[in-house]
Phi, psi and omega in degrees: 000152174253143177317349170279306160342280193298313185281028166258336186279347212235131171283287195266123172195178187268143179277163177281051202229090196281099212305157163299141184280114219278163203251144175247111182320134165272139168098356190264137170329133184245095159318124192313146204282127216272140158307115174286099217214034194244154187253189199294339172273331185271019166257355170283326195268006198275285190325286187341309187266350168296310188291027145281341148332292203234111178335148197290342159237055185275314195346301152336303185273341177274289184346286194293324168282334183273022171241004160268317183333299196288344175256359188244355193230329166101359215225159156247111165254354197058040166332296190319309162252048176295150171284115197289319230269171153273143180257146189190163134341050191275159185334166134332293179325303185313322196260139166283125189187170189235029156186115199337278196323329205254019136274357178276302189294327176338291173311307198290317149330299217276336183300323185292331156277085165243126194299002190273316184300277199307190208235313197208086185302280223296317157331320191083002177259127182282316199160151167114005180069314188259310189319081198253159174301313170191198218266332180236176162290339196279301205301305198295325176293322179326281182314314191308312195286284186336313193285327196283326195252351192314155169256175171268025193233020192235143172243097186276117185285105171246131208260082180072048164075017167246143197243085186308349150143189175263116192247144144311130167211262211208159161312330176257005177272162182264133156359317218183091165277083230245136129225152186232105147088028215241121221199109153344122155348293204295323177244061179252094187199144169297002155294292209273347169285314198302293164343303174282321177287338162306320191279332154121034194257341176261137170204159189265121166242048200014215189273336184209018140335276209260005154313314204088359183237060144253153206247013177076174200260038147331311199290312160293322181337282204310324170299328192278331151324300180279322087039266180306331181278331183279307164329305170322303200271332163294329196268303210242323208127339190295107197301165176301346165218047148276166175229200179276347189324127180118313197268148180267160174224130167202127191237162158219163203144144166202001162325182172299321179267316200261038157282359198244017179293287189303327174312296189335304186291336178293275195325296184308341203070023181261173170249153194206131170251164179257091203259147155202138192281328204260108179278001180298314175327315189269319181313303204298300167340289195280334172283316106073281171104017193261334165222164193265309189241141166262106168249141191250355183224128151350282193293329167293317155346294190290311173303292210306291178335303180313311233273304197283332151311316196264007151282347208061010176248176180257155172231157148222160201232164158245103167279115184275089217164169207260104206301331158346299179263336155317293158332346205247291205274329181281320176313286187299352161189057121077051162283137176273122184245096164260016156202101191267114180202198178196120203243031188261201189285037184307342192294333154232082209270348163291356180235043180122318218277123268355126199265144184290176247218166178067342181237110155346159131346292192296295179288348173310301183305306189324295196275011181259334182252336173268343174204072180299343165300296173298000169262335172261318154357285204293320183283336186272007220228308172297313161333296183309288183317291206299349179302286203282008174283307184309330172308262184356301187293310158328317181284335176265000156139341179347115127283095224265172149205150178292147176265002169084049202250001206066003185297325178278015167276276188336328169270300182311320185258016174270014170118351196251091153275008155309322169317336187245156181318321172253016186049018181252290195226171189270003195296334200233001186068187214229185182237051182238133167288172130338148172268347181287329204268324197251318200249271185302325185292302176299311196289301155323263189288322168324348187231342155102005139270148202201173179289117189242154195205143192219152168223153206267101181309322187272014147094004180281132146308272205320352175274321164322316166306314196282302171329298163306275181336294182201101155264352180279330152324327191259334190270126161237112216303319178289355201264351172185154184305342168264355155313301190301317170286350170278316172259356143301322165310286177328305173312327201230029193273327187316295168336323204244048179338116172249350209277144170223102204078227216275190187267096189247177154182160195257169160164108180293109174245188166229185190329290189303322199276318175299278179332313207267337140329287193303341157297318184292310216279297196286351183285317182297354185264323191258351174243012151101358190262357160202179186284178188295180181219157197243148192236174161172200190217174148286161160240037163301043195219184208285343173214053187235337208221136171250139182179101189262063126205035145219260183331324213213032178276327181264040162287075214255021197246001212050017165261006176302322163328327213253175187221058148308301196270014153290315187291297179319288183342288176307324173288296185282346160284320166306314186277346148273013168092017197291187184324266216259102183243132175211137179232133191211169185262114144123006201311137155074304157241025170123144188318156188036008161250015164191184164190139229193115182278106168209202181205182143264142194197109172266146144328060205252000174094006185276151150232063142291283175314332151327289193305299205315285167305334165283002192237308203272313185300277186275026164288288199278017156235340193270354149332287108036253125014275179289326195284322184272341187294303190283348156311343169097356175320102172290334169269013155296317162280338166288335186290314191274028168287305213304293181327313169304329166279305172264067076273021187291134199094356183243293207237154161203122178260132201266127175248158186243149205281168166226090238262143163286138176310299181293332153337266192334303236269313188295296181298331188254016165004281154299000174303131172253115174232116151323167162255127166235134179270110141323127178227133196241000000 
């Protein structure tokens, strides 16, 4: 066939119309120029398959520009059909479609650019350095025609940000089918992927980038909240309806996610510094309103922070500056650091998200796009350095933890294999725990709360306000110390303005807790007291993410490898009918290390939606739920005794018997086994 054919044959396409080439704002975040590895026939197919996009004849015309794009940036973004207009998270109303869900993802699209939001807007990147919506502007107009005509009797498919088209299906099917980043076993490697997303066949849709529900960086707050304070209370001493007032916590990270490091320290009433190298990052913060102080020296840093301990009020602070070297400066002289942790971009630390100790910002990018051999030298020599200063602090009483960002994979494979437990291989973890494995995993997700999250589609404070109230209803405070802490976030979340881009809120629930919001959410919806709401989750949650060095580290059976129940999560939310279902590679800590399932789900006040939830909301956390139980997790198992009970007649969960140790120890007593090391 010739292209005139086919493009007669095509309903929904891009005009034969070549947009003017859009102006770029100064001061706004750029993604750093991407590592290139195409040899000269996959830089044909690179160009080849972006002009599939666009009628043949812009074709000419296009072709040198996306292949200088591509040669200057490492990336095809299609720059041309970037949208002239700002793009942000307008009311519902504003978008056209012919069914609340395709004007609802609509909403949702435009929040993940929204320049208040995203990390690198003109990139298509939400947060996470990689996260993008999709991989160009030709896709991004592309889904908008698609969204605009979608039905309730339609399924839009998407494969790593291409939008393969609209198929029929039924009223209770989901909306909208997303992969991201999804790679054969042999070629699941951050290699052989980087290749395919420069050729435009691939794309990272971190966990809720290329979802469409990130919520800007509110959506981590509450873990990192409930993170330091349940730290507080194992650690430090800190009664169970206590804060941090007194204590220090110091991290680094001021990105999209680990922007919610300083609120977090607000919220608990601790005091916290912050190292970040990039300052556009700490500006973005600090007008914000997300940190408190901006410091540009160490010692000052350390000083202000005592001062505000020893007031007992809370602070937070931003060291603009390399966290090395803060670590450098408590070492030499002997600062007490009692909760330690570190949040910049390790899942890719060789591609901008960690900066080497001695380089500005600036040359960092400068030596990133000109001499990578030698930026990575450099990046592993710090690794190695910020490793053993964190010993050291350790030794002085610290509690350090990963913050589930890859930084001890990342020391491990910058050279320090002491870092790992058996000093060989990562087989056995290493040796600072998780923060899932210490904190979140037992205290939380083992019992099936997580984030769960929703946004008020018509762009109202007051439906948000009508929201909050009321999940604080449904919550009873008294029933565990994490009800209480759960519903003081609520209670106070308007105070401690988190919303950042449209009118969303986070708020860590468990199966039941969920469901029954989410019924509440859709009833209020069906008497008119607020617009519709887009519901989700991260999918950082208790059965959304298989990933054994986060999500699925205090898996101790050995299945934290496997990745069933990301997948079943995705699968079993489709087959109930949520919206929105996605499943993508690599969220959070990096391609092939994990894979991680979640969804979206409007709110339209039907009750079709009704069934939906009830039936889907405590499928995808008692997923979840059951997967730690028979992993052997004990309050997973007490949750699903409990579950199996008040769902009787609904749900049966297979619990698992439990073998004694010294049993185990006796029979296998005479066992002779080699060692053999795995080396991943």
């Amino acid at each position: 066939m010739n292209n005139a054919e086919i493009g007669k044959a095509m309903e929904i396409k891009l005009d034969p119309v070549l947009p003017e080439y859009p102006t770029f704002k100064e001061g706004v975040r750029r993604a750093p120029k991407r590592e290139l590895t195409l040899n000269k026939r996959e830089i044909k197919l690179a160009v080849a398959n972006a002009l599939r996009y666009v009628p043949e004849e812009l074709h000419e015309q296009l072709a040198p520009e996306f292949l200088d794009e591509l040669l200057t940036r490492g990336r095809i973004y299609g720059y041309r059909f970037m949208p002239k207009d700002r793009i942000y998270g307008r009311p519902i109303d504003e978008y056209k479609g012919k069914c609340v869900e395709g004007k609802a993802f609509q909403v949702m699209i435009d929040n993940n650019l929204d320049h208040e939001v995203a990390l690198y807007p003109y990139e298509l990147v939400t947060y996470g350095e990689t996260g993008q919506v999709c991989q160009n502007w030709m896709q991004y107009q592309l889904i908008k025609r698609y969204l605009e005509e979608l039905t309730d009797e339609h399924t839009l498919v998407m494969m790593s940000g291409h939008p393969m088209g609209l198929f029929k299906s039924h009223k209770t099917s989901p909306r909208v089918i997303v992969t991201n980043g999804l790679m054969v076993g042999m070629f699941d490697n951050p290699e052989d992927w980087a290749k395919a997303t420069a050729m435009g066949v691939s794309s990272y849709g971190q966990m809720t980038a290329g979802g469409w529900m990130y919520i800007g960086p509110q959506g981590i707050v509450h873990g990192t909240f409930n993170t330091i304070l349940n730290a507080g209370r194992k650690f430090l001493g800190v009664p169970q309806d206590g804060d941090l007032s007194g204590h220090l916590f110091v991290t680094s990270g001021l990105g999209g996610m680990s922007g919610a490091q300083p609120k977090a320290i607000e919220i608990a009433r601790g005091v916290g510094i912050v190292a970040e190298v990039d300052a556009s990052r700490i500006e973005t913060r600090h007008s914000q309103g997300w940190v408190g102080l901006v410091i540009e020296d160490a010692a000052e840093a350390f000083r202000v922070a005592e001062e505000y301990m020893e007031k007992k009020e809370t602070v937070s602070i931003a060291y603009h500056g390399n966290i090395v070297d803060l670590l450098q400066y408590a070492v030499d002289n002997n600062i007490k650091i009692e909760l330690l942790s570190d949040q910049t971009s390790c899942h890719v630390p060789y591609d901008g998200g960690y900066c080497p100790q001695g380089l500005t910002f600036e040359e960092r990018t400068e030596m990133l796009a000109n001499d990578k051999e030698k930026f990575c030298e450099l990046v592993d020599k710090t690794l190695v350095k910020h490793y053993h200063l964190i010993k050291t602090l350790v030794e002085r009483g610290s509690y350090f933890f990963d913050y589930g960002n890859s930084f001890m994979r990342a020391v491990f494979d910058a050279g320090a294999k002491d870092i790992a437990k058996n000093g060989v291989d990562t087989s056995e973890g290493f040796v600072f725990p998780s923060y899932v494995e210490d904190i979140l995993g037992p205290e939380l997700f083992d019992y099936g709360y997580g984030p769960f999250r929703w946004c008020c589609l018509s762009g109202k404070p007051e439906d948000l306000r009508a929201t909050d109230h009321a999940a604080m209803e449904v919550i009873d405070p008294n029933r565990r110390s994490q009800d209480r802490d759960n519903y003081i976030w609520i209670r106070d979340a308007e105070k401690n303005k988190l919303v950042v881009g449209t009118q969303c809120r986070i708020l860590y629930q468990d199966a039941l807790g969920r469901r029954d919001i989410a019924l509440k959410f859709n009833e209020m919806v069906r008497n008119g007291e607020i617009g519709p709401v887009m519901l989700g989750r991260d999918h950082h949650d208790t059965g959304g993410t298989d990933s054994p060095y986060r999500e699925t580290s205090n898996i101790y059976d050995g299945s934290n490898i496997t990745a069933d129940m990301a997948v079943h999560c995705y699968a079993g939310n489709a087959a109930r009918g949520m919206s929105l279902v996605a499943l993508h590679n690599g969220g959070g800590v990096g391609i092939s290390k994990s894979i991680n399932g979640g969804f979206g789900m409007v709110l339209d006040g039907s009750e079709r939606v009704d069934e939906i939830l009830k039936a889907a909301i405590p499928w995808d956390t008692m997923i979840g739920v059951s997967r730690r139980s028979w992993g052997r997790c004990e309050h997973s198992i007490e949750t699903v005794a409990e579950y199996n009970k008040i769902r009787e007649g609904q749900d049966y969960i297979t619990m698992p018997y439990l073998a004694d140790d010294d049993m185990i120890e006796r029979v296998c007593k005479d066992v002779v086994v080699e060692e053999h090391h795995a080396h991943h």
